[in-house]
C-alpha positions in Angstrom: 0.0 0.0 0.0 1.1 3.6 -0.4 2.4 5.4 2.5 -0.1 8.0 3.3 1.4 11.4 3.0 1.6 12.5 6.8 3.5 9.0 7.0 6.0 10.3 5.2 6.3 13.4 7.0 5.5 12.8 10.9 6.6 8.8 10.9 5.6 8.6 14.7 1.7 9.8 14.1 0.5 6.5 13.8 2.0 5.0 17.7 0.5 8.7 18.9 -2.5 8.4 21.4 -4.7 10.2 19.1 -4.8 7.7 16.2 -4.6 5.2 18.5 -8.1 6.3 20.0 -9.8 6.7 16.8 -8.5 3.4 15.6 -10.2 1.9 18.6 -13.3 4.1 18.0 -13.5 3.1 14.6 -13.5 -0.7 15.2 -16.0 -0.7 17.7 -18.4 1.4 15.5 -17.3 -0.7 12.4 -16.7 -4.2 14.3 -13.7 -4.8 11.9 -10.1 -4.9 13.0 -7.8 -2.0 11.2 -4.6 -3.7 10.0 -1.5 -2.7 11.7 -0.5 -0.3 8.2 0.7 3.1 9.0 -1.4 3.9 6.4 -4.6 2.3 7.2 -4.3 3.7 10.8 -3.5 7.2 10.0 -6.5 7.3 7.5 -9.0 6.4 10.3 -7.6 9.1 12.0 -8.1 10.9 9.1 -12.0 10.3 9.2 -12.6 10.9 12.5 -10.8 14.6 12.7 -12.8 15.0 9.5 -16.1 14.6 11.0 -15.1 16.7 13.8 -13.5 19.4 12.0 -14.1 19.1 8.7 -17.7 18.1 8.4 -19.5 18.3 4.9 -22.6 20.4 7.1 -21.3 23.9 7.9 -23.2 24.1 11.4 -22.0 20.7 12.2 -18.4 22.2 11.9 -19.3 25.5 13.5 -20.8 22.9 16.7 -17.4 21.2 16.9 -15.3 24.2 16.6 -17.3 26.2 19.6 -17.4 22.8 21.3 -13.7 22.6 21.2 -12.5 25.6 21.0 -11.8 26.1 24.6 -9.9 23.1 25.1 -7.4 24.5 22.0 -7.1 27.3 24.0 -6.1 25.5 27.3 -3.6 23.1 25.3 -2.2 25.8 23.0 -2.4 29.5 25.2 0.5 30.6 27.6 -0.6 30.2 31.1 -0.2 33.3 33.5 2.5 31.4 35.8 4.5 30.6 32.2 5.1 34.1 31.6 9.0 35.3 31.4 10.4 38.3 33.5 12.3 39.1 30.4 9.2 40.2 29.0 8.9 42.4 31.4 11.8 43.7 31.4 11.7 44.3 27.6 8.4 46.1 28.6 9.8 48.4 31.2 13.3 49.5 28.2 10.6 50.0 25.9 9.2 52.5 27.8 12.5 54.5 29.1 13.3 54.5 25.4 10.0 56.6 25.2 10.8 58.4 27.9 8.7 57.2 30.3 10.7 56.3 33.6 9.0 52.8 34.9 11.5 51.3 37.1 8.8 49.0 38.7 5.8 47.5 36.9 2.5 47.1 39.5 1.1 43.5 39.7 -2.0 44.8 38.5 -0.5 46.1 35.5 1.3 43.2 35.0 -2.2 41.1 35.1 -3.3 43.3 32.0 -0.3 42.7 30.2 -0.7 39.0 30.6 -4.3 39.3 29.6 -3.4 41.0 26.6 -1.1 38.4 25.6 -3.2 36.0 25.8 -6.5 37.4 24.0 -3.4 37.9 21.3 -2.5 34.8 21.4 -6.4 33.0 21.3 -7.1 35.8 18.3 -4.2 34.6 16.2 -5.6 30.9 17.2 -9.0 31.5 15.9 -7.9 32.7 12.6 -5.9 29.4 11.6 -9.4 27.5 13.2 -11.8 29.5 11.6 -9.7 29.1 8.4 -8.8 25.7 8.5 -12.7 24.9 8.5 -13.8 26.8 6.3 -15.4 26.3 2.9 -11.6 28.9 1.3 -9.8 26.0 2.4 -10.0 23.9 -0.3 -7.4 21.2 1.0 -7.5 17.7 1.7 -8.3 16.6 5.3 -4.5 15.4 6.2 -3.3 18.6 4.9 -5.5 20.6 7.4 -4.3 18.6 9.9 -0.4 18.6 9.0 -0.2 22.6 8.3 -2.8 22.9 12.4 0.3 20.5 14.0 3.1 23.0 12.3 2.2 26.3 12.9 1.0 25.5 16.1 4.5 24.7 17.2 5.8 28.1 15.8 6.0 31.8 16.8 5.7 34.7 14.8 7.5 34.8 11.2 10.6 36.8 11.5 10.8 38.7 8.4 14.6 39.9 8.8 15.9 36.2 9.4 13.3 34.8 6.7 12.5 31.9 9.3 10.3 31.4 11.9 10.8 31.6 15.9 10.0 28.1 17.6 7.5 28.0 20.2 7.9 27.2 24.0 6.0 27.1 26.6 6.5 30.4 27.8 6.4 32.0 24.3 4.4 35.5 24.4 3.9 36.0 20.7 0.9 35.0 18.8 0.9 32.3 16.3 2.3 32.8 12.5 0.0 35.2 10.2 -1.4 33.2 7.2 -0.2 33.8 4.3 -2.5 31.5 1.8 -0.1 32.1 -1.2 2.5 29.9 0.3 0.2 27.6 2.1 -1.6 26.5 -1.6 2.2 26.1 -3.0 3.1 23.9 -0.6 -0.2 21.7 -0.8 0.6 21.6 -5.1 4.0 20.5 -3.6 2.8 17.4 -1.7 0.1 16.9 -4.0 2.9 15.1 -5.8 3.5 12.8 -3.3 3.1 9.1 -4.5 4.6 5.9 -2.5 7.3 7.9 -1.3 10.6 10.0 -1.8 12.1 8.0 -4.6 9.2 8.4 -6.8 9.5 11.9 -6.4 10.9 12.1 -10.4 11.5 16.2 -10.1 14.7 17.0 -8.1 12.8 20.4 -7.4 10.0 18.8 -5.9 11.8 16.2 -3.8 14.2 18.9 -2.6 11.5 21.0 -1.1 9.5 17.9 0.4 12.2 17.0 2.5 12.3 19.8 4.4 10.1 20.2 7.5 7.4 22.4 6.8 8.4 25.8 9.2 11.7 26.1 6.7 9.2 25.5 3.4 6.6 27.7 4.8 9.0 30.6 5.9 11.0 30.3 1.8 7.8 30.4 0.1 6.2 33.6 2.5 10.0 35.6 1.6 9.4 34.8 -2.0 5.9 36.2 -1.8 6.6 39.3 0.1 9.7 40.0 -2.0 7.0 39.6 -5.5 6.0 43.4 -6.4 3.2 44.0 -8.9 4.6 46.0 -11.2 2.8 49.9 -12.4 0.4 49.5 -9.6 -0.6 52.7 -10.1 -2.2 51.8 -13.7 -5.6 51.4 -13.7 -6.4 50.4 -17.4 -6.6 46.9 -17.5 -9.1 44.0 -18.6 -11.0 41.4 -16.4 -10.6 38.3 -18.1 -13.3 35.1 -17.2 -12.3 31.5 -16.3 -15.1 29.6 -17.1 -16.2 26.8 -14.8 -16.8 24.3 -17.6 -14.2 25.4 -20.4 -11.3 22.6 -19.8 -7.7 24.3 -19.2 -9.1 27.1 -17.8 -7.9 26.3 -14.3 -4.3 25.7 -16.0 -4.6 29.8 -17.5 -5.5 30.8 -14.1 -3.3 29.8 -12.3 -0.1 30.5 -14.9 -1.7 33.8 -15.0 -1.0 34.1 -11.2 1.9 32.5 -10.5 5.0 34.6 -9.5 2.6 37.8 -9.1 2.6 37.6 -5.3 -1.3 38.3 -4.9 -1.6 36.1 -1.8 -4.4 34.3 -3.2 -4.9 30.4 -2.5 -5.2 30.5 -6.6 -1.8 31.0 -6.9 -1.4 27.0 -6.3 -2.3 24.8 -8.9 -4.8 22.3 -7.1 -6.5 24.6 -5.4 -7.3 26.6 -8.6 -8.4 23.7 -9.9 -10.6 23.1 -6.7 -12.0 26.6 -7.1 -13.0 26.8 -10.2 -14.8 23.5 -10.1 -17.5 25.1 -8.0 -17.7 28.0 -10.5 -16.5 30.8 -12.8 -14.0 33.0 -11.7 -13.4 36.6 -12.5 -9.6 38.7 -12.8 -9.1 41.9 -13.2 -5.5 42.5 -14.6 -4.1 46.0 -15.0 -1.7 46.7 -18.0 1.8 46.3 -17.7 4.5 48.5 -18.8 4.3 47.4 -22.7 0.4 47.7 -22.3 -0.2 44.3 -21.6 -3.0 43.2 -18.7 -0.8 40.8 -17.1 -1.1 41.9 -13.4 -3.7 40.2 -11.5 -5.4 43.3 -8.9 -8.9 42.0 -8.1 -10.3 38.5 -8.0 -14.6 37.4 -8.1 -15.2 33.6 -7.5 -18.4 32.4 -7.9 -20.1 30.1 -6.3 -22.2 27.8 -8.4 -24.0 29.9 -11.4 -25.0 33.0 -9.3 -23.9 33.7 -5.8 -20.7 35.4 -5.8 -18.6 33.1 -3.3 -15.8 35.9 -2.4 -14.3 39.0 -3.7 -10.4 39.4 -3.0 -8.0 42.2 -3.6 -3.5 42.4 -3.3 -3.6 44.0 0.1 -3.0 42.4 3.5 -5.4 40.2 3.9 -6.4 40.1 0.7 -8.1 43.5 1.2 -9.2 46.0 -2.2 -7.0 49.1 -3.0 -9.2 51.8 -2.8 -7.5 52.5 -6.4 -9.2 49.5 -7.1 -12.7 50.3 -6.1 -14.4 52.1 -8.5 -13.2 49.3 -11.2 -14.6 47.1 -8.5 -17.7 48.5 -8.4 -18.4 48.6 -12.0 -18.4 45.4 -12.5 -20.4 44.6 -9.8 -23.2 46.1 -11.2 -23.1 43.0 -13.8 -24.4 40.7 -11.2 -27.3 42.4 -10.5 -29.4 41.8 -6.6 -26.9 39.4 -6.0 -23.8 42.0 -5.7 -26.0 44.2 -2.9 -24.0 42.1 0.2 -20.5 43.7 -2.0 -21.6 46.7 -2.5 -22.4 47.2 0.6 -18.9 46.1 1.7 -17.9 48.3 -1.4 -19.7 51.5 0.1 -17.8 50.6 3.7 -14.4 50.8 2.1 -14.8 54.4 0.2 -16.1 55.6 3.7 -13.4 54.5 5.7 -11.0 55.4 3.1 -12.8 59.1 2.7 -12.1 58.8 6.7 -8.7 58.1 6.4 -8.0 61.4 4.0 -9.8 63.5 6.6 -7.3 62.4 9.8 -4.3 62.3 7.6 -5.7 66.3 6.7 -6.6 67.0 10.3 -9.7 67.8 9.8 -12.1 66.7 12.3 -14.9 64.0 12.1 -18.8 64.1 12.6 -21.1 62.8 14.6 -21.7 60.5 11.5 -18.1 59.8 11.0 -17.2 58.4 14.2 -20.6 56.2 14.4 -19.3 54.7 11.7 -15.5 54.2 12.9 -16.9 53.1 15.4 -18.5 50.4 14.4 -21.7 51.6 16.8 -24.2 50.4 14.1 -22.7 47.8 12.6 -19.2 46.3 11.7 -17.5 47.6 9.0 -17.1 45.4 6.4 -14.2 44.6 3.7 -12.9 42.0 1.1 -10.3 40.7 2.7 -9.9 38.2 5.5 -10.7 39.2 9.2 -11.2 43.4 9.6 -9.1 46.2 7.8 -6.4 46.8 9.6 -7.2 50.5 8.8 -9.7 50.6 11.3 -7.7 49.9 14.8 -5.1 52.1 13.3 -7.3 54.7 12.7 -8.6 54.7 16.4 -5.4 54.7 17.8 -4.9 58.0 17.3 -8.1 59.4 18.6 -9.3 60.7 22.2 -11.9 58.1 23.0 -13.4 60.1 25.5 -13.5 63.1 23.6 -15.2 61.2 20.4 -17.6 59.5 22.5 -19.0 62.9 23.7 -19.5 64.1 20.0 -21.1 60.6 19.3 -24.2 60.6 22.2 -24.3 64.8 22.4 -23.3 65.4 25.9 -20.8 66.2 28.5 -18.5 64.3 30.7 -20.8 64.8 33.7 -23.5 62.9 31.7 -21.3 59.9 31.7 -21.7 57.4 34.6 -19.2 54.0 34.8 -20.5 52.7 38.2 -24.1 52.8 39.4 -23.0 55.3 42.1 -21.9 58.3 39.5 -26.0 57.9 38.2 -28.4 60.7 38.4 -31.2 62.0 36.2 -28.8 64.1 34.2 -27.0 61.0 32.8 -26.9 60.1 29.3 -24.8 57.0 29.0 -23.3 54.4 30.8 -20.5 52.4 31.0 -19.5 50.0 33.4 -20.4 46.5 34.8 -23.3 44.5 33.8 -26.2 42.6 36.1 -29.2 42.4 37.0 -28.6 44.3 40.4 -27.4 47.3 38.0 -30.3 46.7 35.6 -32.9 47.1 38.7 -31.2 50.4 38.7 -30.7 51.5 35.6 -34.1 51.8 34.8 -35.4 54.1 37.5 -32.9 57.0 35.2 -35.4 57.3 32.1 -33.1 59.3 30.7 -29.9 56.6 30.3 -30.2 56.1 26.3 -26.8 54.4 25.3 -25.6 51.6 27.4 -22.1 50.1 27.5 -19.8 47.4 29.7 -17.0 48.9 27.5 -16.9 51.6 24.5 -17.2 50.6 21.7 -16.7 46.9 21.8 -19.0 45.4 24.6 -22.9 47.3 23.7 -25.5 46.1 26.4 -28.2 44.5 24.7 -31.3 46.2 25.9 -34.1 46.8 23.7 -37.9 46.9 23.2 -39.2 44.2 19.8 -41.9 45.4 18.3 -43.1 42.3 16.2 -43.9 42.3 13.0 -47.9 41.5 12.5 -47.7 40.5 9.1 -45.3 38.0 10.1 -47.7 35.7 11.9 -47.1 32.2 10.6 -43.8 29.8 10.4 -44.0 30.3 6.3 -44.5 33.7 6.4 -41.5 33.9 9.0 -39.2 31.9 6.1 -40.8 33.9 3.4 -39.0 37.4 5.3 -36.3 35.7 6.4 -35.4 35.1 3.0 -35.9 38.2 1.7 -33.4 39.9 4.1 -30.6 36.9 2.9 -31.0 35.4 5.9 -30.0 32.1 7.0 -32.2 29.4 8.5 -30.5 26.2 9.8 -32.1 22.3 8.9 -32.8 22.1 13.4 -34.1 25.8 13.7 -36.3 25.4 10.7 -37.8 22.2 12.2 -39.0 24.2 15.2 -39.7 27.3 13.6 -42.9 24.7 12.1 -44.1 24.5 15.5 -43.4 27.9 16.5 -46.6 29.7 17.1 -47.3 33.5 16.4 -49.1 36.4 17.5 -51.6 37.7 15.1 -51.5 41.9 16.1 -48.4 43.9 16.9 -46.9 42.6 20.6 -44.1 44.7 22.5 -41.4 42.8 24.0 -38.5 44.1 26.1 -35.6 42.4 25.9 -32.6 41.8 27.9 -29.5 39.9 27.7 -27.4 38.3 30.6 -24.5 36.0 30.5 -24.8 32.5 32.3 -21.8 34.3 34.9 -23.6 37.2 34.9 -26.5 35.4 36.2 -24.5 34.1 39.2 -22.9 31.1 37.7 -19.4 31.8 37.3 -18.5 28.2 35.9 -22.0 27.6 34.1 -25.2 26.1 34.6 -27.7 23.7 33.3 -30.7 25.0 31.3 -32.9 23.9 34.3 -30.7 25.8 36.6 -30.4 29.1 34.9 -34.3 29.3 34.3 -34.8 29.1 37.5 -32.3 31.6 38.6 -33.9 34.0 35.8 -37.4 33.6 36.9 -35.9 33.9 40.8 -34.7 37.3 39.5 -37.7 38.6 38.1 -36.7 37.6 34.3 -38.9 35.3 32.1 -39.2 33.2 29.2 -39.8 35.0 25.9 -42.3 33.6 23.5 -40.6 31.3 20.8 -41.5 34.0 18.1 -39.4 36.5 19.6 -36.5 34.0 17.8 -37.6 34.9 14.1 -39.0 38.2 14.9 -35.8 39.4 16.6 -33.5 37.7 13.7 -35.2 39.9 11.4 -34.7 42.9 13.1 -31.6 42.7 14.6 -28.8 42.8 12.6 -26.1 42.3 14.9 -23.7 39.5 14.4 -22.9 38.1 18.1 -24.0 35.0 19.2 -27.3 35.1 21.3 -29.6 32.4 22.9 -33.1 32.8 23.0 -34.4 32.1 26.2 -37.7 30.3 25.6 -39.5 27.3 26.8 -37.9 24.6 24.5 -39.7 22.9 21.6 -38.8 19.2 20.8 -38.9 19.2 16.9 -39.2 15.9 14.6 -35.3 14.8 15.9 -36.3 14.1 19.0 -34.6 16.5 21.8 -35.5 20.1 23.0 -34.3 22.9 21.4 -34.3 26.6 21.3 -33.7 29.8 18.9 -30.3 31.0 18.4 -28.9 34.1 16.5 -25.6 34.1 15.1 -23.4 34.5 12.0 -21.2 32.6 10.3 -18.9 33.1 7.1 -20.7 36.9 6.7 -23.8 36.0 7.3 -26.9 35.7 9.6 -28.5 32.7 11.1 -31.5 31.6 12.4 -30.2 28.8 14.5 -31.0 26.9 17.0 -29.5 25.2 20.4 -29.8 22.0 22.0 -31.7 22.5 25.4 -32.4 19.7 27.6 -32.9 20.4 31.3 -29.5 18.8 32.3 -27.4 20.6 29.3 -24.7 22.8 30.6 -23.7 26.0 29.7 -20.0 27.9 29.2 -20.6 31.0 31.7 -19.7 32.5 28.6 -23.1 32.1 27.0 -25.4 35.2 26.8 -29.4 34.6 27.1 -31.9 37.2 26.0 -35.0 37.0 28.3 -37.9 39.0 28.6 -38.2 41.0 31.5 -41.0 42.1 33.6 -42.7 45.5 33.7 -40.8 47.7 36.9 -42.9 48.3 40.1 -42.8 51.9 38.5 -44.0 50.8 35.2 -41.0 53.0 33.9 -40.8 52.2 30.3 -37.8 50.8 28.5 -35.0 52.1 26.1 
């Protein structure tokens, strides 16, 4: 039998624990024995982290990431008692060097550095997860799994040295950045992997195989970084269309790309191939010096005949040029209703770009302005992968305090962070988040804008007003659809029995965390009910789930808490609204009494009229 590729580059995976538990698993659930073949043993391995992680259903995957995620970060983040004192001290020359004289560094302070670190450290994590498993990623499952056990041995790439740092316990860094370029080069390079080495018949290729993957990895991200497109500031140019179904296209794609140092998974043979089977695929090549399009700037791939799958530009991150954008935005009009998500993305990037100009001028920003760099209505959306960069370093150089007194119209005195600093002058606050400081909160009508932190962490407050017309499951999918919203196979099911009110009803909302309901290490479903109703909290309807998801179009993670509805599967279950891949769901949760629940959880429940009757926000 052929040796299976990871065989060839991690010989002691097969005797490791994990294969050895999903060869187990595999028997008992098969009843056949698994030879003893490196091969045979590595591939059942194989299947079982692709059902985990790699799962054909996109909410199966999203499950097992959130369901996992936390033990990643427990294996993989430095722990507090890890941290050196030479970071530290690098902390403390840093800051003479500014001037600053810190000749001893508080334990308290030393706490937020640490935690700063480590959110670092889990952000950089996510990225390779949320990566890894998504739909972009167009590898096979062992190459997921070989490129997740490299990087997460590694430190940051240092550019300079052209290799990377190795990872140690007490490493502070974040992982390695993607760089999808070099990772789709070095999946063409092992996608000539046969038995093993000696049938390797180009020198080239057998050359760069043999070397572990952080020295391959580091080569191929120098060569990319060191590629300059060249007249970038042309704009004449000509998209050109790979057709789906028109053999060799793939092969002009990707020979279009190569060497041009886009950054774009295309750039490697396979996965173009991969990509363009699931449909056309658009480039927009500006002229070269002789007049020639030859240099790639903007990429459309579609998915299937009509939905766009991603739109992908040269900057980090894949990210448009804003020279880019009004080429960009013509031919989006070619693709009719389907283009409005990227226009809208489109629309973002002049604004913040129009931003940008202003800062760089001095000129000051509106009320309008900062809402938007703020992010207060809604995130600020690009082409690229993860945010523009653009937008934290834009807010660096802004007075936050200042801004947020031009955002809500009002003074410093009319901004209360503790329950104590409230009066019936007060505007907004910001500060800690219960239900003891909710009890409060509303006896100061006034309080409009609510905050545990500014801008990140908005209190979720607010009074639904449903939507009459929307009084039946298939009217509820009918809307839903309209708005591109999502619906998953589980929250459909119980949407059938959901039932709804047939005039306008007035809900008000509120959101608590499982800790924040007293349960610092979480809590069953029976257990935090029971606290909520305790506190003077209860149950929403099940339609506030669809109603809600139509209205609110913000993108964390919410449960609804409702009396459970046990759908054709079998088990309880309850609304959820959350987003995946740029999009919004209507999804559900499972919700048996006994389930437990990460303290991390937030709950929306509805809450009871005040002794007072003091209306809501």
């Amino acid at each position: 039998m052929e040796k299976h590729p990871l065989h060839l580059k991690n010989p002691e995976l097969q005797t490791s624990l994990e294969v050895e538990r999903a060869v187990v698993r595999q028997e008992r659930q098969t009843g056949e024995k698994i030879p003893n073949d490196p091969s045979e043993r590595i591939e059942a391995y194989m299947d079982r982290l692709e059902n985990i992680f790699l799962n054909p259903d996109e909410k199966t995957r999203r499950r097992n990431l959130e369901l996992f995620r936390d033990k990643i970060y427990d294996a993989l983040i430095i722990k507090r008692e890890n941290f050196p004192e030479s970071y530290f001290e690098l902390q403390q020359r840093v800051a003479r060097e500014r001037g600053q004289a810190v000749e001893h560094i508080p334990s308290d302070v030393r706490e937020q550095m640490k935690t700063v670190v480590i959110e670092d450290q889990k952000v950089s994590l996510d990225a390779w997860m949320d990566y890894l498993t998504s739909d972009d990623a167009v590898y096979p499952a062992w190459f997921k799994y070989f490129v997740w056990r490299s990087i997460t041995k590694l430190s940051q790439f240092d550019k300079e040295r052209g290799e990377f740092k190795k990872r140690t316990t007490s490493t502070v860094a974040p992982y390695p950045d993607i760089y999808r370029e070099p990772l789709a080069q070095i999946a063409d390079i092992y996608e000539k992997v046969k038995a093993d080495n000696k049938n390797l018949k180009d020198p080239e290729i057998q050359e760069k195989f043999s070397k572990k993957f952080p020295t391959l990895y580091a080569e191929l991200i120098q060569k990319s970084l060191a590629t300059q497109i060249e007249n970038k500031e042309e704009l004449k140019g000509k998209w050109i269309k790979y057709e789906q179904k028109q053999a060799g296209d793939a092969a002009k794609l990707f020979q279009s790309l190569e060497g041009k140092g886009t950054g774009w998974c295309t750039a490697g043979r396979s996965t173009a191939e991969m990509q363009i089977e699931s449909g056309d695929f658009y480039v927009y090549y500006t002229n070269d010096r002789d007049g020639n399009p030859t240099q790639p700037r903007l990429a459309i791939r579609m998915d299937g005949n009509q939905r766009i799958g991603e739109v992908r530009g040269i900057l980090p991150h894949q990210n448009i040029e804003p020279l880019m954008q009004e080429v960009l935005d013509e031919k989006l009009k070619e693709f009719g209703p389907e283009a409005e998500t990227y226009r809208k993305k489109s629309w973002d990037m002049k604004k913040l770009t129009e931003i940008e100009t202003k800062m760089n001028q001095d000129e000051p920003l509106t009320k309008i302005e900062l809402t938007f760099l703020y992010e207060l209505n809604g995130q600020i959306k690009g082409f690229g992968y993860g945010r523009d960069p653009r937008i934290d370093e834009l807010r660096k150089g802004r007075n936050l305090e200042a801004d947020m007194l031009v955002i809500f119209d009002c003074v410093k005195d009319q901004v209360a962070h503790n329950v104590n600093e409230l009066n019936n002058q007060t505007k907004v606050y910001i500060g800690p988040w219960n239900l003891e400081v909710f009890k409060t909160i509303r006896n100061y009508p006034n309080i409009k804008h609510f905050y545990e932190s500014f801008p990140d962490k908005k209190i979720f407050w607010q009074t639904l007003e449903t939507n009459p017309a929307v009084n039946s499951p298939d009217k509820a999918r009918a809307a839903l659809k309209v708005k591109n919203i999502n619906i998953s196979d589980y929250a459909d099911d119980i949407l059938t029995e959901t039932e709804f009110s047939q005039e306008l009803k007035t809900y008000e909302l509120v959101q608590f965390t499982v800790e924040q309901l007293g349960f610092p290490k979480g809590a069953t479903t029976q257990d935090i009910y029971q606290r909520a109703e305790e506190l003077g909290l209860d149950l929403c309807p099940a339609e506030v789930g669809p109603q809600l998801r139509l209205q609110y179009e913000g993108e964390d993670w919410k449960v609804i808490a409702m009396e459970p509805i046990t759908g054709s599967a079998g088990s309880p279950r309850v609304f959820d609204l959350d987003r995946y891949g740029g999009d919004l769901w209507l999804d559900d949760d499972w919700a048996e009494p006994d389930y437990r629940w990460d303290p991390a959880y937030r709950f929306v429940f509805r809450s009871r009229p005040p002794a007072g009757g003091q209306a809501s926000p």
